[in-house]
C-alpha positions as CSV (number, residue, x, y, z in Angstrom):
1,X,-48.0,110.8,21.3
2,X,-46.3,114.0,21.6
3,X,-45.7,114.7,18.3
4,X,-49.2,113.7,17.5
5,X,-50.3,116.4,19.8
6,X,-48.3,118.8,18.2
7,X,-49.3,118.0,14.6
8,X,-53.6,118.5,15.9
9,X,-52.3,121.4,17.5
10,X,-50.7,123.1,14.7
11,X,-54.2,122.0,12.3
12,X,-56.0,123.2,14.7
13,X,-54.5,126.5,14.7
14,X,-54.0,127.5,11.3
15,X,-57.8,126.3,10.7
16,X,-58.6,128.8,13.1
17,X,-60.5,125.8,15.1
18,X,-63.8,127.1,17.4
19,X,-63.7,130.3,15.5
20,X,-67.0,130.4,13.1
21,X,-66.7,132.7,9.9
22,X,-70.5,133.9,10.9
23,X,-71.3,134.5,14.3
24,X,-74.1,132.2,16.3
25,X,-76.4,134.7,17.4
26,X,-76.1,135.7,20.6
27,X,-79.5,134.6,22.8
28,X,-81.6,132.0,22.5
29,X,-84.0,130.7,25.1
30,X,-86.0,128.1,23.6
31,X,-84.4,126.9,20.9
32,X,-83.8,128.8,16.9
33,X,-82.9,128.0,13.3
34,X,-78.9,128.8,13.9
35,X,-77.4,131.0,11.8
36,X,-76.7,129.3,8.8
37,X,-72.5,128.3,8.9
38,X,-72.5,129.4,12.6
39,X,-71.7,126.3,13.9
40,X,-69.1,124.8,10.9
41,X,-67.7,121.7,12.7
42,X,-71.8,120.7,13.2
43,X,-72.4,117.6,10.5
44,X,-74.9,115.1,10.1
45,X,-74.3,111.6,10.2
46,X,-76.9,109.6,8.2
47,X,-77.3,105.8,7.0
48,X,-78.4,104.4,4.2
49,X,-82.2,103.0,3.9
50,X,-84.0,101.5,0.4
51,X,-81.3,103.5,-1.9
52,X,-81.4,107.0,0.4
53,X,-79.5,108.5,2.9
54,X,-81.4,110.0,6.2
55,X,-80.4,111.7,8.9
56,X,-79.8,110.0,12.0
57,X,-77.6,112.1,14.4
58,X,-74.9,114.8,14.7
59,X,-71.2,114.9,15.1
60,X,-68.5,117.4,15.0
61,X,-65.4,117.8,12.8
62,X,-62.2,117.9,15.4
63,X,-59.9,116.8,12.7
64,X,-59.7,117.4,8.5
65,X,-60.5,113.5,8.5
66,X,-62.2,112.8,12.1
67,X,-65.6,113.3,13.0
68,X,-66.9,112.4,16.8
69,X,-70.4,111.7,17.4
70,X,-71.9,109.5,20.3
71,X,-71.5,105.1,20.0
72,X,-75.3,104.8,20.8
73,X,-75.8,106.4,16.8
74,X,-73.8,103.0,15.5
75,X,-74.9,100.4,14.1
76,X,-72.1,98.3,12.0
77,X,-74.9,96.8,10.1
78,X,-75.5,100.2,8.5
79,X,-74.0,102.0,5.5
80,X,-73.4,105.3,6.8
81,X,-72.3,109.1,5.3
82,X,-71.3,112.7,6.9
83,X,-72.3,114.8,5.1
84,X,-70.3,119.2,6.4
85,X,-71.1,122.4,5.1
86,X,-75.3,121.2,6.1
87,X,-77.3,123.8,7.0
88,X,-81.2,123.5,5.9
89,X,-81.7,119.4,4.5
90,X,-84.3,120.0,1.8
91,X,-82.0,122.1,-0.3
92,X,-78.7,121.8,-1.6
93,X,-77.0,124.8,-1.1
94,X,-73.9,123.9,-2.6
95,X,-71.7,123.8,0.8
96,X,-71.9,120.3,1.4
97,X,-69.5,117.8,1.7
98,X,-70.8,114.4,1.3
99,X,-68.4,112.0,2.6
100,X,-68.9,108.6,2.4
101,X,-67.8,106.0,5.6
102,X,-65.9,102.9,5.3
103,X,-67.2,100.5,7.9
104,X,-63.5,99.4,9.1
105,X,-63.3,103.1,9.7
106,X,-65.6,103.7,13.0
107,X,-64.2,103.1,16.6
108,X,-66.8,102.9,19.0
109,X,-65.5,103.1,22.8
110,X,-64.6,99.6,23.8
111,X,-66.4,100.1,27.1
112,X,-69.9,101.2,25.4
113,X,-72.6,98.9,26.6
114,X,-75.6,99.5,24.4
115,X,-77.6,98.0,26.8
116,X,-76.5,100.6,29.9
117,X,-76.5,103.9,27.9
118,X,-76.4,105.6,31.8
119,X,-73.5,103.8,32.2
120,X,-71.0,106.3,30.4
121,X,-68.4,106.2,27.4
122,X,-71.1,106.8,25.0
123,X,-68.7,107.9,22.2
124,X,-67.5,107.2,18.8
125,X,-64.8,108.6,16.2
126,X,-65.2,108.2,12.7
127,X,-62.3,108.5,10.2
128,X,-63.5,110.1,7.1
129,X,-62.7,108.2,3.5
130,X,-61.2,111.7,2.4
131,X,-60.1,114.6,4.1
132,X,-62.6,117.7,4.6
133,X,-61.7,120.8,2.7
134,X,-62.1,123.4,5.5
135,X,-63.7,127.2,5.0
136,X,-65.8,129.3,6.1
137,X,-68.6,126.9,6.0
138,X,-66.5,123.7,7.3
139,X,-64.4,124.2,10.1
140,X,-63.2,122.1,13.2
141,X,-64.4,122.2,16.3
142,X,-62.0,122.9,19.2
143,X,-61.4,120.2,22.4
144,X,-61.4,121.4,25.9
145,X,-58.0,120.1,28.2
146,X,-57.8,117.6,29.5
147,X,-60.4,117.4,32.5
148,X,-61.9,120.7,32.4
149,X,-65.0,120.9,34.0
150,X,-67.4,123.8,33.4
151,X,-68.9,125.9,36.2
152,X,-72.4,125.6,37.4
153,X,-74.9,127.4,35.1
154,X,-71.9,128.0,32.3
155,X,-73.9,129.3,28.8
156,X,-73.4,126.4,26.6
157,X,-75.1,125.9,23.1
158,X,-77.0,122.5,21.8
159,X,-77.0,122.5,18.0
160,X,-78.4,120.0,15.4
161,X,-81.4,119.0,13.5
162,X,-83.1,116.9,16.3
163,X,-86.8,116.6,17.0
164,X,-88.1,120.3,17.9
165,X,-90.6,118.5,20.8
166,X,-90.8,115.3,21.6
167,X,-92.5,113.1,18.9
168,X,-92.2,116.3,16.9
169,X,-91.0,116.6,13.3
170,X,-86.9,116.6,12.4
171,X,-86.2,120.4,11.3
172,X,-85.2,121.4,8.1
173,X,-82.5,123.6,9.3
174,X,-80.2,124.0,11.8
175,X,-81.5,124.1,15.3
176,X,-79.8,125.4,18.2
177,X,-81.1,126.6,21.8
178,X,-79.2,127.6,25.0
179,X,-78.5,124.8,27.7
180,X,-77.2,126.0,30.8
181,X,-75.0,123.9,32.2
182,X,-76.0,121.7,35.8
183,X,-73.1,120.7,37.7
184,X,-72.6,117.3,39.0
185,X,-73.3,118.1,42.8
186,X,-77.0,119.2,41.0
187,X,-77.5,117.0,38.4
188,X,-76.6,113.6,40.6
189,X,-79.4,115.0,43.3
190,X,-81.7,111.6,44.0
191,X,-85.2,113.8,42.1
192,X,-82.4,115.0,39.5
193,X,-80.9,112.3,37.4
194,X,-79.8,110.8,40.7
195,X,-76.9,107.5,40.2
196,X,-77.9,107.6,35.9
197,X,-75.2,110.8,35.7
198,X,-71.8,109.8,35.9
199,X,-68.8,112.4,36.6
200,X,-67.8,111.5,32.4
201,X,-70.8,113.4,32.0
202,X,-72.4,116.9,31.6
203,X,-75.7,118.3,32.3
204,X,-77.2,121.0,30.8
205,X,-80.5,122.6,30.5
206,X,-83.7,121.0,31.1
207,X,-87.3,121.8,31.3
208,X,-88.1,124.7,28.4
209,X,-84.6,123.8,27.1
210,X,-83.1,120.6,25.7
211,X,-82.2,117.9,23.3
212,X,-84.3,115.6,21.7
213,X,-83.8,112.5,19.5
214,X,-82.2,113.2,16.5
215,X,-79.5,115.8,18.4
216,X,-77.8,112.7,19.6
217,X,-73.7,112.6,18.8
218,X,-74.2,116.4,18.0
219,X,-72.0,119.1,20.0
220,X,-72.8,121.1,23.4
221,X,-70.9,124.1,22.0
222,X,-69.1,126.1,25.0
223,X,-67.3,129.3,24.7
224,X,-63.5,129.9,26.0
225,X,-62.5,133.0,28.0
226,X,-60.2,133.6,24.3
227,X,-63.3,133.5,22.5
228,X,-63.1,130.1,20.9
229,X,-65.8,127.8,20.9
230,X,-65.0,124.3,22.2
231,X,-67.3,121.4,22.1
232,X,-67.4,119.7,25.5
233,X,-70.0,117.8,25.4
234,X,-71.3,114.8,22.7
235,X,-75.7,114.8,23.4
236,X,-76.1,110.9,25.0
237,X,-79.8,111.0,26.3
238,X,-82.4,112.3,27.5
239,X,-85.8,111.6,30.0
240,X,-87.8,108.9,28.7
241,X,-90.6,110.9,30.0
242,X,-89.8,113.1,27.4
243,X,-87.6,115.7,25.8
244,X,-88.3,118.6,28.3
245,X,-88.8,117.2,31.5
246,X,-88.0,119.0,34.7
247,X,-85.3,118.3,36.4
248,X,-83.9,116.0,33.6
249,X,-81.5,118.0,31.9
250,X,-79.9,116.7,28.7
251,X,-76.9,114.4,29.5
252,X,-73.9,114.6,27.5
253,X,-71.0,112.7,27.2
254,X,-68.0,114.7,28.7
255,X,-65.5,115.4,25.9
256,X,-62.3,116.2,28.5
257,X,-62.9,112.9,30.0
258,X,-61.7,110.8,26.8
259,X,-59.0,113.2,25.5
260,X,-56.5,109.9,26.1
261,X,-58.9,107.8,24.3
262,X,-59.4,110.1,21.4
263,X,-55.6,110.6,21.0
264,X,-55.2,106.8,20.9
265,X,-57.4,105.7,18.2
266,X,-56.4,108.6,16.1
267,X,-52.7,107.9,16.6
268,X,-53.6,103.9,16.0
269,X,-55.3,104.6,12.7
């Protein structure tokens, strides 16, 4: 295990992980297109559906051949793809990747119950059918320590290509808005999201700001007092009242709550 540590470390490093080429820009209150390449571990997982390949959810890159994205976007009866380097879908810009999954090759948490999405461990890793060829436009995305929890009202970004209100249209390009983050001793409040949140989680945002479907599996994007940007959260659900609800802040898996479990399945496999 050691040694496997060692070896992400030492990728991670000389990729220059959490460290985007072009810089996110620096406010956003209600969600923006991203600045294209800003956020190069982002990807877009999509299946396959009468011959085409459509967008589904979003993931990030953590390692050359490992994407993570969120269980509740599997289905093993779909044929799926990640396609890096995606900034605006209705144009090829000649920076993606398309990378197509085997099906043997997606771990979904054990203890995901599709029927209790409140109940936690809403994550997945996917091992990629070739490596990714990192560069400015396709990086990885950095993973907090073990544990780490983020301070009440920390600026973290939501990025991806999710509905832009609810029962809205899926974006063309990238999407991102600012989601403060709700701690747990606010976010578990009985007219907050009461017993639903979990301590594996993370809130963040709500009302104006959000997710919405389509942002599932995608990244809350926080940045480190070095500067990096880690990804500590994987987007898990939001209000069925809607996607900006008050009080209802978009839930995310917590990332530093399954370091073990992402060390043992890529070590496994």
């Amino acid at each position: 295990m050691l040694q496997l540590l060692v070896a992400l470390l030492l990728v991670a490093l000389a990729s220059g992980c959490g460290r985007p080429a072009y810089s996110p820009a620096a406010r956003v209150v209600n969600g923006d297109d991203a600045v294209p390449y800003s956020w190069p571990w982002q990807i877009s997982l999509q299946y396959e559906k009468d011959g085409t390949f459509r967008h589904t959810c979003g993931g990030s890159l953590i390692a050359a051949d490992w994407v993570m994205t969120a269980a509740h976007c599997i289905n093993k009866l779909l044929t799926y793809q990640v396609v890096l380097g995606e900034y605006d879908r209705s144009l090829e810009e000649g920076e993606e990747q398309v990378i197509p999954v085997n099906s043997d090759d997606i771990f979904v948490h054990e203890k995901w119950n599709s029927n209790c999405v409140s109940c936690g461990n809403d994550i997945a890793l996917i091992k990629l059918s070739r490596s990714a060829q990192l560069n400015d436009e396709v990086q990885l995305g950095c993973l907090p320590q073990a544990g780490a929890i983020l301070p009440n009202e920390a600026p973290c970004y939501i990025s991806g290509w999710g509905r832009l209100y609810t029962g809205g249209p899926l974006p063309d390009k990238l999407q991102q808005a600012l989601l403060p983050v709700v701690d747990y001793a606010h976010c578990s409040k009985w007219d907050w999201w009461s017993i639903y949140v979990k301590n594996s989680m993370v809130c963040a945002g709500g009302d104006i700001q959000s997710g919405c479907n389509g942002d599932s599996g995608g990244p809350l994007n926080c940045q480190a007092e070095d500067g990096t940007w880690q990804v500590h959260g994987v987007t898990s659900f939001v209000s069925s009242l809607g996607c900006n609800t008050l009080k209802k802040p978009t839930v995310f898996t917590r990332v530093s709550a399954f370091n073990d479990w992402i060390e043992k399945i890529i070590a496994e496999h």
